[in-house]
Backbone as a ProteinNet text record, in pm:
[ID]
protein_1_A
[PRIMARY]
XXXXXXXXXXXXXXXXXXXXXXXXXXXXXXXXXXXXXXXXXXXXXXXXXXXXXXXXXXXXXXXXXXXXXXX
[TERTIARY]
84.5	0	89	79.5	125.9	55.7	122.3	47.9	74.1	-60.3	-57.6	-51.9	-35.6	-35.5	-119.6	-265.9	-379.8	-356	-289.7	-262.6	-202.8	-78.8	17.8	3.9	-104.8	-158	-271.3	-385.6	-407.9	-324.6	-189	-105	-39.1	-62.8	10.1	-93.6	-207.7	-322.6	-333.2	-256.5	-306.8	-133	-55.4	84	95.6	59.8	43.2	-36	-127.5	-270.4	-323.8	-363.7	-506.4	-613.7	-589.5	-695.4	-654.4	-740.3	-643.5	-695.4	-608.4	-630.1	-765.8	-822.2	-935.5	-1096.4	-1063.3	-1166.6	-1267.3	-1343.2	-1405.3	-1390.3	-1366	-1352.8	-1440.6	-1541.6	-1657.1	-1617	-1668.9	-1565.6	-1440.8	-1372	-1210.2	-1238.8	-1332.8	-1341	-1462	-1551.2	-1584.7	-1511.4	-1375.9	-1305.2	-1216.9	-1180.5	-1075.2	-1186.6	-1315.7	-1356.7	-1379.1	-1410	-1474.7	-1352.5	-1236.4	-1111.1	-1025.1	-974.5	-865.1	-909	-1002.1	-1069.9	-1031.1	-1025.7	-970.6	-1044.8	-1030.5	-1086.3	-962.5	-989.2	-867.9	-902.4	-1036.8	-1009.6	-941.2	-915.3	-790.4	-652.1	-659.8	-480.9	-521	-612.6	-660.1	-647.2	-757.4	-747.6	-559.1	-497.5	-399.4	-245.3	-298.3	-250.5	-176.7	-199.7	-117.1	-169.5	-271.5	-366.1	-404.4	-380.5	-445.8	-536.7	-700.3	-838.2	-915.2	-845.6	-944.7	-961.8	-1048	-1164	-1206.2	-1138.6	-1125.7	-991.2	-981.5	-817.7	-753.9	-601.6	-505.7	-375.1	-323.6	-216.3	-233.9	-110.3	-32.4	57.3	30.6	108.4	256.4	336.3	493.7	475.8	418.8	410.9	327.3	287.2	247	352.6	433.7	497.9	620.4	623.3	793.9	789.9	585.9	560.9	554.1	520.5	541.3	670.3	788.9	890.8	952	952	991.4	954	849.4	821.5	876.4	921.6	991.7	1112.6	1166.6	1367.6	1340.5
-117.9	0	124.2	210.6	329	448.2	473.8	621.1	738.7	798.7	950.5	1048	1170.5	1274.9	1279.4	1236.9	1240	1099.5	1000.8	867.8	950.7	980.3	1061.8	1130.6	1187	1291.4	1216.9	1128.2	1041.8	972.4	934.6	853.8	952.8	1062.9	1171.5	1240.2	1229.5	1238.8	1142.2	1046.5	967.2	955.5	952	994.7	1091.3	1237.3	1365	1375.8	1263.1	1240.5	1378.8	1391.2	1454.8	1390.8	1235.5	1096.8	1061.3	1062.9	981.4	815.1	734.1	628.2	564.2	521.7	481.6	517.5	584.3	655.7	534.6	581.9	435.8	501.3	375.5	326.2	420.9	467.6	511.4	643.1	717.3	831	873.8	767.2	820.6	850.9	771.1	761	888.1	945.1	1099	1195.7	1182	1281.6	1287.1	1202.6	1207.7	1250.6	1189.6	1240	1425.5	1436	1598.2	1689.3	1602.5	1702.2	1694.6	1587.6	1601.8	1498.1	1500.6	1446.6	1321.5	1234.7	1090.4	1007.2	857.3	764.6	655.8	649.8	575	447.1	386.5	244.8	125.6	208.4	118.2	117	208.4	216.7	107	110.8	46.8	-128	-167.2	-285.2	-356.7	-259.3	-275.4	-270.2	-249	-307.2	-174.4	-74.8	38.4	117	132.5	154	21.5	50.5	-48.6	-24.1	-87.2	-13.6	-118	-238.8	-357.1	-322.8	-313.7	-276.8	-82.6	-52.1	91.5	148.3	279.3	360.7	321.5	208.9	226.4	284.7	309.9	392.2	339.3	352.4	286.7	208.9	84.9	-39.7	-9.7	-92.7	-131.9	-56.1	-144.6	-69.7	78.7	120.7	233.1	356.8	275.3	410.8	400.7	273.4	276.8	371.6	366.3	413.8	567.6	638.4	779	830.9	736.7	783.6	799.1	695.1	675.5	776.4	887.8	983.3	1145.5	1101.6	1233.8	1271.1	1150.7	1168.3	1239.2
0	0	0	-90.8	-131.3	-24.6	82.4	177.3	102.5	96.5	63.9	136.7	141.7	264.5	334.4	286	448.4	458.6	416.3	517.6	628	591.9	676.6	771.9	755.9	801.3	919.7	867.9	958.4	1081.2	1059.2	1118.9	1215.4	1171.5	1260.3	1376.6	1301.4	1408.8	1561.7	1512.1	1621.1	1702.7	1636.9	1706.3	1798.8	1709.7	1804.4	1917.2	1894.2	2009.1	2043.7	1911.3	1842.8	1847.8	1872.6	1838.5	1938.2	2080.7	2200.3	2165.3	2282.3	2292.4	2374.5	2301.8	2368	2257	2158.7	2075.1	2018.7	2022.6	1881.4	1784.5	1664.8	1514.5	1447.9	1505.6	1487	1437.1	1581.6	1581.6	1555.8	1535	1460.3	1300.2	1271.6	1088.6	1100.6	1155.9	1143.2	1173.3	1242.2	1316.8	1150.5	1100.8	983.4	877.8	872.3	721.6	733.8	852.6	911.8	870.3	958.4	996.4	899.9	855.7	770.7	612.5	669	467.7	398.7	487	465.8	530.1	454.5	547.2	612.5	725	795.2	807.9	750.9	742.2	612.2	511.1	482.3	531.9	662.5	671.1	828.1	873.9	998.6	915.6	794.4	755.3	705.2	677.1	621.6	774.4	885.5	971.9	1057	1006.2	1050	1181.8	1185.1	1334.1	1416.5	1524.5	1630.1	1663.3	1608.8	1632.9	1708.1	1778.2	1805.3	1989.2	2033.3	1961.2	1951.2	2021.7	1961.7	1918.2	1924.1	1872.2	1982.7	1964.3	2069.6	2039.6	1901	1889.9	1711.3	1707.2	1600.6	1597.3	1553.2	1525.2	1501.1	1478.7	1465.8	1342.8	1234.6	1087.5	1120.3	1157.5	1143.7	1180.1	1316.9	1351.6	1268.6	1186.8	1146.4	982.3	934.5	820.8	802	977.8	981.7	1002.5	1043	1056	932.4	853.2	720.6	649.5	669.3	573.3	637.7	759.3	860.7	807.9	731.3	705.4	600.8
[MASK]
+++++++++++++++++++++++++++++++++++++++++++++++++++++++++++++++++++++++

């Protein structure tokens, strides 16, 4: 999966904890379509958010995929 800037941008939402831990799935995917104009459940299906059963951060791949776009 190829991330685009509101992946990025999603992934940073929940890093910066803009998106605390504990949110529902629910509300995280209106907080991204409202706020930053994306949908975060292919980056959630694709393993990069930890959403079971609500927002708990970001996965191994997730944080190693926002760092990777920091350098």
């Amino acid at each position: 999966m190829e991330l685009t800037d509101t992946d990025y941008n999603i992934l940073d939402a929940i890093a910066s904890g803009k998106v605390e831990p504990g949110t529902s799935p629910r509300h995280f995917v209106d907080y991204c379509d409202n706020v930053i104009g994306g949908d975060p459940q292919p980056l959630i299906d694709a393993g990069y958010i930890d959403a079971e059963p609500y927002i708990n951060g970001l996965t191994e791949k997730g944080k190693q995929a926002l760092a990777n776009r920091k350098k």
